[in-house]
Every structure is written in structure tokens, then in C-alpha cells.
N, C-alpha and C positions, 0 to 999 in steps of 0.2 A: 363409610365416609368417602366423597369423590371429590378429588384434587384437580384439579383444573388451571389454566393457564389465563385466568382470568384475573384483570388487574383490581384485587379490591382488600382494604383492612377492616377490620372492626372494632368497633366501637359499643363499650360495655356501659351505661347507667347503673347505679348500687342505690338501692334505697330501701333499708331497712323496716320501714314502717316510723317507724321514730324519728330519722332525720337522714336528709339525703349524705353520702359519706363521699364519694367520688365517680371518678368517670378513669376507664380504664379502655388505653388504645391498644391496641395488636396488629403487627403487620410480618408477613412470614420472611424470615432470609432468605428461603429457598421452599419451594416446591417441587415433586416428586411427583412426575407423570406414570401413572400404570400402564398407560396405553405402551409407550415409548421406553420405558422402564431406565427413565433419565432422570436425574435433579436439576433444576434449571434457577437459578439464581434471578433474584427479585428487583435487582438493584437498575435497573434498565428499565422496568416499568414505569410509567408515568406519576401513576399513585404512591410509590415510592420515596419521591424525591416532594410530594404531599405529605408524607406522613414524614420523612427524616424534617420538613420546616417547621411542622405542628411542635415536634419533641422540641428542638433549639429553642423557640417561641416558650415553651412551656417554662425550658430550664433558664433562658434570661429573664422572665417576670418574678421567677420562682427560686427556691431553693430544698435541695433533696431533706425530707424530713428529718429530725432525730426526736426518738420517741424515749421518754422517763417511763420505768417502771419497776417499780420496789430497788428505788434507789439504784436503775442499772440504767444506761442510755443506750440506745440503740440505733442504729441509720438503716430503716427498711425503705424498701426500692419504690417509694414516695415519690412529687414535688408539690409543694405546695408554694402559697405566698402568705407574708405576713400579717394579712390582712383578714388570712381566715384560721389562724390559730385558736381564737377566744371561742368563733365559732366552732370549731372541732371541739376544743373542750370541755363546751359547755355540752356535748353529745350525751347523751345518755349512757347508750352502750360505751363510751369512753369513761366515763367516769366511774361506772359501773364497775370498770375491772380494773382501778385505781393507774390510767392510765394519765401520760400528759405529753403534750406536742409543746415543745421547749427549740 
């Protein structure tokens, strides 16, 4: 793998075959030059200050999941909105493993 000083994040689509489940962003804190044998921090880039308004954006429509399963609740590192809970559990694979977004 080659690390670069190049300003860019990624951006993951998830889709099972069965039904689309989410979209998954990444953006690095820091990068790690070989040439230069430095870590240089992300926070200065452009695309940075793109991806820290997408996340804000995300968490004021949204709110971080909590997930029911065999009677345990749990908050994984999710956000969703209200709007698509019924969709999620009406998921396949969600149901499948006697899951529910509460």
C-alpha cells in the first residue's frame, strides 16, 4: 500500500443482494509518508473540513442507532433517521438473526 499526500476519503456502498444496508465514510487523521518518514495530520486539507460537515449533517438529521437483541440493547457505531427504521427491519438478514433497530 502507498500513502500519499493526496487530499481524498472514501466512501463504501453495502449491498447484500437482498437489500441495500448502508454507506460507510472514512477519512484518515493522519498520514504517514515513507518517502519522508513523517506523519502529517489531515486536518488542514480541504476534503477534511468536506468530510467533518457530511458527519455533523449526518448526526443533526439522524441519531446513533441502538440495536435489540435477545433482549440486550446495544449502541453500535451507526446513524440513522427515523424514517428508516421499519425499513431496516423489515431487512432480511435483520430479521434473520432475530435482530431490531429500536
Amino acid at each position: 500500500m502507498t500513502v500519499d499526500l493526496k487530499d481524498k476519503f472514501s466512501v463504501s456502498l453495502y449491498d447484500l443482494g437482498m437489500s441495500n444496508l448502508g454507506i460507510q465514510i472514512n477519512y484518515l487523521k493522519e498520514i504517514y509518508s515513507f518517502d519522508s518518514k513523517n506523519i502529517f495530520g489531515t486536518e488542514n486539507f480541504y476534503n477534511f473540513k468536506l468530510f467533518t460537515e457530511i458527519i455533523e449533517a449526518i448526526k443533526k438529521k439522524g441519531r446513533k442507532a441502538k440495536v435489540k437483541r435477545k433482549n440486550k440493547v446495544s449502541r453500535p457505531n451507526f446513524w440513522l433517521t427515523e424514517k428508516v427504521i421499519d425499513d431496516i427491519n423489515n431487512n432480511y438478514n435483520i430479521k434473520t438473526n432475530l435482530i431490531e433497530i429500536i
